[in-house]
C-alpha positions in Angstrom: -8.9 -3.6 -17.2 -9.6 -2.9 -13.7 -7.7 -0.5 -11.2 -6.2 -1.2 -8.0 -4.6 0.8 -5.4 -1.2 -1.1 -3.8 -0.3 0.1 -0.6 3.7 -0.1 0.0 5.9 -0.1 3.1 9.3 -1.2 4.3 11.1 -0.4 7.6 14.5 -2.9 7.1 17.7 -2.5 4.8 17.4 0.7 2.8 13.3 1.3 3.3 13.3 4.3 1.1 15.4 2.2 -1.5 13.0 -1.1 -0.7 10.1 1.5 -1.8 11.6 2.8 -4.8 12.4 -0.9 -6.3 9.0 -2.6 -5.4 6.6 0.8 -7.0 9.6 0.0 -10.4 8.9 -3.8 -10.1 5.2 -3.4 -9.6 5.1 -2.4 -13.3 7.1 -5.5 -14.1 3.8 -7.7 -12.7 2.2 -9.6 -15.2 -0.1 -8.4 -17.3 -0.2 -5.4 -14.8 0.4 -1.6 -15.9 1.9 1.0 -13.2 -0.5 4.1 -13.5 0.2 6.3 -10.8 2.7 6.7 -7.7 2.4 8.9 -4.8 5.5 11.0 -2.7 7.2 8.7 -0.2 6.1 9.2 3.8 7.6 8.0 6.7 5.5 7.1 9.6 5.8 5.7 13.0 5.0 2.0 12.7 1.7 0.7 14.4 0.9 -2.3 16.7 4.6 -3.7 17.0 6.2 -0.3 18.6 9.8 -1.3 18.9 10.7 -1.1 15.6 12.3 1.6 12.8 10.2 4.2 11.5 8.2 3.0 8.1 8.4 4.3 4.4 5.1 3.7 2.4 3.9 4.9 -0.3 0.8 4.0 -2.5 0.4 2.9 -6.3 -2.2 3.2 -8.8 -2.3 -0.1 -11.5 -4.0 -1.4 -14.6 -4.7 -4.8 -14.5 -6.3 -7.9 -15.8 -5.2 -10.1 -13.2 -8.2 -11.0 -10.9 -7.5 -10.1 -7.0 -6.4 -13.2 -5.9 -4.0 -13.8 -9.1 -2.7 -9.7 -8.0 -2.6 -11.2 -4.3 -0.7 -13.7 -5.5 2.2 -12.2 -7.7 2.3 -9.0 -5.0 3.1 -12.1 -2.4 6.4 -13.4 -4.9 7.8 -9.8 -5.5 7.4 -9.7 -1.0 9.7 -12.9 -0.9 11.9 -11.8 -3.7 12.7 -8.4 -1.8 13.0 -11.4 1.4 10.1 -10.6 3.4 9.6 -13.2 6.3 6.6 -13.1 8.2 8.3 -13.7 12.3 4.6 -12.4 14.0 1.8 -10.0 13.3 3.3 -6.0 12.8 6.9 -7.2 12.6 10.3 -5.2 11.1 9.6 -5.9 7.2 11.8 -5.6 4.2 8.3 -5.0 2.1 5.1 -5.0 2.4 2.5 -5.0 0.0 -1.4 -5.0 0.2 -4.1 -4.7 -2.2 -6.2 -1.4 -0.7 -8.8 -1.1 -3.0 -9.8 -3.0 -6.5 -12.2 -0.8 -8.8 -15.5 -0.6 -5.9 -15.0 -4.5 -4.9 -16.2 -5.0 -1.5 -14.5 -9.1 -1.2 -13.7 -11.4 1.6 -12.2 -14.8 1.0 -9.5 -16.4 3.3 -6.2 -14.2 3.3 -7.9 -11.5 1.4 -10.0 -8.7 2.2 -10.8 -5.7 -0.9 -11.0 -3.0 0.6 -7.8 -3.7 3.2 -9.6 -3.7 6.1 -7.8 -1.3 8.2 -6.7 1.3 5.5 -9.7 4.0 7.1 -7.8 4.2 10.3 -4.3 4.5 8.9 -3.2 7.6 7.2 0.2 6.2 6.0 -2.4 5.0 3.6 -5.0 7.2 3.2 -2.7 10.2 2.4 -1.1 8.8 -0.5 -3.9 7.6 -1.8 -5.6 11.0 -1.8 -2.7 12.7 -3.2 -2.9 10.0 -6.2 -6.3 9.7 -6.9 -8.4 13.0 -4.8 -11.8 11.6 -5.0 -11.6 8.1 -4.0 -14.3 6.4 -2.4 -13.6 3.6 -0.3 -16.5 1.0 -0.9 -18.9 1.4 2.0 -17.1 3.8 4.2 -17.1 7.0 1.8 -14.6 9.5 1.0 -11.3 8.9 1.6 -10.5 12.4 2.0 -12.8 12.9 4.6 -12.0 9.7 6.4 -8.3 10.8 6.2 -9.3 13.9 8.1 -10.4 11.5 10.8 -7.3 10.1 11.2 -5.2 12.9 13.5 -2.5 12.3 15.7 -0.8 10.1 13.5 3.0 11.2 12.9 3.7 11.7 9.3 6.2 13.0 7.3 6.2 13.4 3.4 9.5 12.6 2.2 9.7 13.2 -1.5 7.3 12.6 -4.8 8.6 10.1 -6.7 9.4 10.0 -10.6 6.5 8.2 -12.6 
């Protein structure tokens, strides 16, 4: 089994429902386990300005599927929830990324392990310290203290949700 850490966000129709739904149906991927899920944040959205405020949130899974075959199925549950992609940082009924994948440092095309801009976001770093408090990103270090790098980001915890 390996363990991967799914970063989640919405910012259309519902976003705190959108959340909810994908971190139930992530433990509906095949041969995937949910282990972990971390309070709900909303944060001002980044790049693309004009837009609704994001919910994210960040899971922990088990799972045998390699990182492309987890790419892969986390694309389909996207398009089921009707994600369209109209230009980089758009509006997005989902989104889904693979942040980290046991201590797999990976490029091939479309794909990056770790997501190469988690370290400067902490709508991703916080959640994923609150889930798992001594992760190491591969090759950058602790994501605690790369979280504490992060300031002047606007944040809000929302709620913790139910495992």
């Amino acid at each position: 089994m390996h363990t991967a850490f799914i970063g989640v966000g919405s910012n259309l129709f519902e976003p705190q429902e959108q959340v909810m739904r994908a971190l139930q149906a992530l433990g509906s991927l095949p041969q995937t386990s949910l282990m972990k899920v971390s309070s709900l944040y909303r944060s001002a959205p980044v790049g693309y300005l004009e837009q609704p405020d994001f919910i994210n949130a960040v899971a922990q899974v088990a799972t045998i599927l390699s990182p492309r075959e987890l790419l892969d199925a986390l694309l389909v549950l996207e398009k089921s929830f009707g994600r369209t992609r109209e230009f980089i940082n758009a509006p997005r009924t989902l989104d889904l990324d693979i942040l980290l994948y046991d201590d797999l440092r990976y490029h091939e095309d479309g794909l990056t392990v770790p997501h190469p801009r988690m370290h400067r976001r902490a709508f991703v770093l916080q959640p994923l310290v609150e889930i798992a408090p001594g992760c190491v990103i591969p090759g950058l270090g602790s994501a605690g203290q790369i979280l504490q790098q992060c300031t002047g980001q606007r944040m809000e915890r929302l709620e913790h949700v139910v495992e």
